[in-house]
KOLMAR-783131 format. One record per residue (C-alpha): z, x, y negated; residue number from 1; chain. Coordinates in steps of 0.02 Angstrom, whole numbers. Last residue first. Example, Ala and Ser with C-alpha at 12.3 -4.5 7.8 and 13.67 -1.06 7.14 Angstrom:
residues 2
<w: 357 | u: 684 | v: 53 | num: 2 | chaine: A>
<w: 390 | u: 615 | v: 225 | num: 1 | chaine: A>
END
This chain:
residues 132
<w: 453 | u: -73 | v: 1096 | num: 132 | chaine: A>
<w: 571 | u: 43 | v: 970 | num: 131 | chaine: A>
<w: 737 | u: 10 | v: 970 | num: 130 | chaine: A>
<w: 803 | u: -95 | v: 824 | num: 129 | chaine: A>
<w: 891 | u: -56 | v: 678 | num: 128 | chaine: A>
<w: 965 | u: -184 | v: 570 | num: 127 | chaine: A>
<w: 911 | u: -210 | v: 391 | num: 126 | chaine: A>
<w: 1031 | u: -365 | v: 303 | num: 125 | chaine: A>
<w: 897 | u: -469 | v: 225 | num: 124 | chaine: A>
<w: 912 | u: -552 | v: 59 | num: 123 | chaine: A>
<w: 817 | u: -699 | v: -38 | num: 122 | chaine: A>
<w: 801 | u: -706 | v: -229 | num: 121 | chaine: A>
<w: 772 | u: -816 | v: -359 | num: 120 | chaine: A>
<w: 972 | u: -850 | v: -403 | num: 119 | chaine: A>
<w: 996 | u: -649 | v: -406 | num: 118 | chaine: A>
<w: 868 | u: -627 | v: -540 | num: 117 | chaine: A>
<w: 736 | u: -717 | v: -589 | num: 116 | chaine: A>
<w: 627 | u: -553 | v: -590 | num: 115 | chaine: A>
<w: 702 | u: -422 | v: -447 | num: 114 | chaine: A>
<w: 894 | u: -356 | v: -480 | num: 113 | chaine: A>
<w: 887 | u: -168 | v: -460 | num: 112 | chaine: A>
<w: 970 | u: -128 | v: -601 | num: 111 | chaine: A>
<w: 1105 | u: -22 | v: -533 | num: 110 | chaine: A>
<w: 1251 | u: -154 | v: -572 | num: 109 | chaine: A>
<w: 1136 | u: -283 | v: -545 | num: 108 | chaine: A>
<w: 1096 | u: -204 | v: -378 | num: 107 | chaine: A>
<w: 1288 | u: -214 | v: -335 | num: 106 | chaine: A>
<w: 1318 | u: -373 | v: -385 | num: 105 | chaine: A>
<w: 1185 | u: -451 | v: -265 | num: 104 | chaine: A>
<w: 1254 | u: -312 | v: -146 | num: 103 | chaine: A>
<w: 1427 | u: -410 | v: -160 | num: 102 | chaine: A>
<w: 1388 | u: -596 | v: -202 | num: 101 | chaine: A>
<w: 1253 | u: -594 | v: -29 | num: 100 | chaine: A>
<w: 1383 | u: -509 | v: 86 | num: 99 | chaine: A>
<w: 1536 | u: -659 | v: 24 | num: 98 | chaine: A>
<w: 1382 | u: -794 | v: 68 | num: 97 | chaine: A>
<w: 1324 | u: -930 | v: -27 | num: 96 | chaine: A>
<w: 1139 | u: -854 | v: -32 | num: 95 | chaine: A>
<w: 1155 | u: -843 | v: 161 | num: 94 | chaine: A>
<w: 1094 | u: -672 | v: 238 | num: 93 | chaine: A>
<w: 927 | u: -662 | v: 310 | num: 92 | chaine: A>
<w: 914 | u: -560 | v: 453 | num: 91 | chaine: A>
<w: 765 | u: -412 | v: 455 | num: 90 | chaine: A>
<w: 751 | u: -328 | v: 617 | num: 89 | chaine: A>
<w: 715 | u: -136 | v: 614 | num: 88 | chaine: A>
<w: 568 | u: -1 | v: 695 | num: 87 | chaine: A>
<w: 593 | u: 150 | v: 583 | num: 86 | chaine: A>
<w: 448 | u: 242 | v: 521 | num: 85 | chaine: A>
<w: 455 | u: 422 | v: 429 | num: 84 | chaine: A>
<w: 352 | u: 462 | v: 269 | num: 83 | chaine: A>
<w: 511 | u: 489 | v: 190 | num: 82 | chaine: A>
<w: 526 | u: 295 | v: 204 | num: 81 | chaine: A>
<w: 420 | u: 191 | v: 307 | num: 80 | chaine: A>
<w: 488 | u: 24 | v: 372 | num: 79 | chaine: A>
<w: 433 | u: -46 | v: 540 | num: 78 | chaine: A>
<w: 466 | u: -244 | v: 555 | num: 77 | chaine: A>
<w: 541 | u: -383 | v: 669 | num: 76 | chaine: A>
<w: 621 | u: -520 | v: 554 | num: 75 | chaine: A>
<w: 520 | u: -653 | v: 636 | num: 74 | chaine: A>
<w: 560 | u: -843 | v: 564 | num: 73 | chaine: A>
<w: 655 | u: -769 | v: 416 | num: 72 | chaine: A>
<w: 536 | u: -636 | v: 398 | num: 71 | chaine: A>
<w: 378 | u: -742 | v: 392 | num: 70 | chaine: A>
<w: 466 | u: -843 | v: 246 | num: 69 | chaine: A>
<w: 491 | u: -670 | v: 166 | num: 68 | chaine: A>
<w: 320 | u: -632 | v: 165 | num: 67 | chaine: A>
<w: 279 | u: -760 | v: 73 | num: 66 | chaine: A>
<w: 224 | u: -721 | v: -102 | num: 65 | chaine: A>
<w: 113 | u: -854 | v: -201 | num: 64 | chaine: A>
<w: 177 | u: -781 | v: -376 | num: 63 | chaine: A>
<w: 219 | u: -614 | v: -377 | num: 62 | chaine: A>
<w: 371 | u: -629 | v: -422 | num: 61 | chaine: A>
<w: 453 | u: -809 | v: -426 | num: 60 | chaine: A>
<w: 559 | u: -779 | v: -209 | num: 59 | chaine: A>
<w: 610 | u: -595 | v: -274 | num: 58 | chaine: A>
<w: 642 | u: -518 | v: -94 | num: 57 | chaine: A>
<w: 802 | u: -399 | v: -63 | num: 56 | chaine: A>
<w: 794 | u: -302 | v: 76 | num: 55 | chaine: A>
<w: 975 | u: -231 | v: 141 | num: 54 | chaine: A>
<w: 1050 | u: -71 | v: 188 | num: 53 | chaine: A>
<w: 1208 | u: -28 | v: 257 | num: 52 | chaine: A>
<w: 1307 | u: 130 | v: 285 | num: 51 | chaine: A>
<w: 1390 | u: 111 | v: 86 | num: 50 | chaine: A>
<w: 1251 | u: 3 | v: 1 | num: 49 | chaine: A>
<w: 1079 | u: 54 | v: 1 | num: 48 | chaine: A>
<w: 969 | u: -52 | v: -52 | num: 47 | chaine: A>
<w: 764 | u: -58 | v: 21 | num: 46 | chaine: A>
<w: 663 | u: -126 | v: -87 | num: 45 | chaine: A>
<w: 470 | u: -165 | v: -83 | num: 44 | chaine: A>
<w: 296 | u: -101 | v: -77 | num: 43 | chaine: A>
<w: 157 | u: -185 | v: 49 | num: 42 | chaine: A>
<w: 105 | u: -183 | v: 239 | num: 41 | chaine: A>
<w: -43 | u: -282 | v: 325 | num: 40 | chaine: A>
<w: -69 | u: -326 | v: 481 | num: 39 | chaine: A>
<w: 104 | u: -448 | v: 507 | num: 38 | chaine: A>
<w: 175 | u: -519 | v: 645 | num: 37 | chaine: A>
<w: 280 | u: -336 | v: 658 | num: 36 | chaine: A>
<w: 329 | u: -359 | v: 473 | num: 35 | chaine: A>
<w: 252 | u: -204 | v: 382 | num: 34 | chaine: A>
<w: 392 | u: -121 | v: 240 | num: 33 | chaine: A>
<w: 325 | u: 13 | v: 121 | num: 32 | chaine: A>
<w: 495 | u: 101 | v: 18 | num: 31 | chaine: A>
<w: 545 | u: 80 | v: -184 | num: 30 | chaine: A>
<w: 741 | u: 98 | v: -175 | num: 29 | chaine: A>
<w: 761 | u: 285 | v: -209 | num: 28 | chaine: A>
<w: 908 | u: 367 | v: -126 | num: 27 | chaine: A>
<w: 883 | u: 330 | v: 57 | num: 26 | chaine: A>
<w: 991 | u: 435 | v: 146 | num: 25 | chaine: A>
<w: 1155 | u: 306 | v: 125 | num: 24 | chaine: A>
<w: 1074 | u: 206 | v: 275 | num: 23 | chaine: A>
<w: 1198 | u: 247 | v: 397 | num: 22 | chaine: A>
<w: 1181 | u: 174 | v: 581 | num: 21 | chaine: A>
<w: 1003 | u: 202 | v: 620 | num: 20 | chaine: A>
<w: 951 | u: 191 | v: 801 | num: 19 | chaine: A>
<w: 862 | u: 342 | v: 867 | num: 18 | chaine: A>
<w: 666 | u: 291 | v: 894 | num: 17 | chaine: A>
<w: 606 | u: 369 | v: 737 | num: 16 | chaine: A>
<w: 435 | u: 366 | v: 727 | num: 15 | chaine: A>
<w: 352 | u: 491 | v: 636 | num: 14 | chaine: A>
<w: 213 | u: 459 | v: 503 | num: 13 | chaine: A>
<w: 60 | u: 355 | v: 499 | num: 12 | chaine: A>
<w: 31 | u: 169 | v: 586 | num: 11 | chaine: A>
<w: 81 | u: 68 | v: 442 | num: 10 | chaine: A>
<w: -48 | u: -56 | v: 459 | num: 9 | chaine: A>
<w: -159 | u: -85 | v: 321 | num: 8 | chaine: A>
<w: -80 | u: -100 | v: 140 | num: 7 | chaine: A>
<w: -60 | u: -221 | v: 8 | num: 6 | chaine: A>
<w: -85 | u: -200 | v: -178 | num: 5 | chaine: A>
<w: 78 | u: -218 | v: -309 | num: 4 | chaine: A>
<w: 97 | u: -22 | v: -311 | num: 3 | chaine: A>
<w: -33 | u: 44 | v: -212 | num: 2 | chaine: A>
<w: 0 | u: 0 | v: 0 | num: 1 | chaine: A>
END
């Protein structure tokens, strides 16, 4: 992917098939993301918050975006960062939530809020997944 334009598959780089369980290495937020269903891959967030990390998707911005409806019904994806892939599952976390209030307040906090804000945005908790 370039900037707001999708990408093909996301088929270079190393695959890292040991399961993730600290997420503090990423330091910049801007990562590609393919969902498994998916053939194309595109730009987004990635937030790391103490060992977790979580994929926030602005639901106003770009306009006609679904990709995190897909998610929600099939959260399996590859995410490059570093030029490394890692297989994870995307869960949706409830907008009501404790989790949701935290990292919500955390990226405002950095600045990572997308458009609308917290209230026009959906979040996934990022959960390694062994490679298939």
């Amino acid at each position: 992917p370039t900037g707001p334009l999708l990408g093909g598959t996301l088929t270079e780089g190393e695959l890292i098939s040991t399961p993730i369980e600290n997420w503090s290495f990423v330091t910049e937020p801007e990562i590609e993301m393919q969902l498994s269903a998916d053939t194309t891959s595109r730009h987004t967030w990635l937030i790391a918050m103490g060992n977790r990390a979580y994929m926030p998707a602005g639901t106003t911005f770009p306009p006609n975006k679904s990709w995190h409806i897909r998610a929600e019904q099939n959260g399996a994806a590859v995410l490059r960062i570093l030029g490394q892939r890692y297989p994870v599952t995307l869960s949706r976390i409830a907008k009501n939530s404790d989790e949701f209030a935290s990292v919500a307040q955390h990226m405002q906090q950095q600045g990572t809020v997308p458009p609308g804000g917290s209230d026009a945005m959906w979040l996934f908790s990022v959960i390694s997944r062994p490679i298939e």
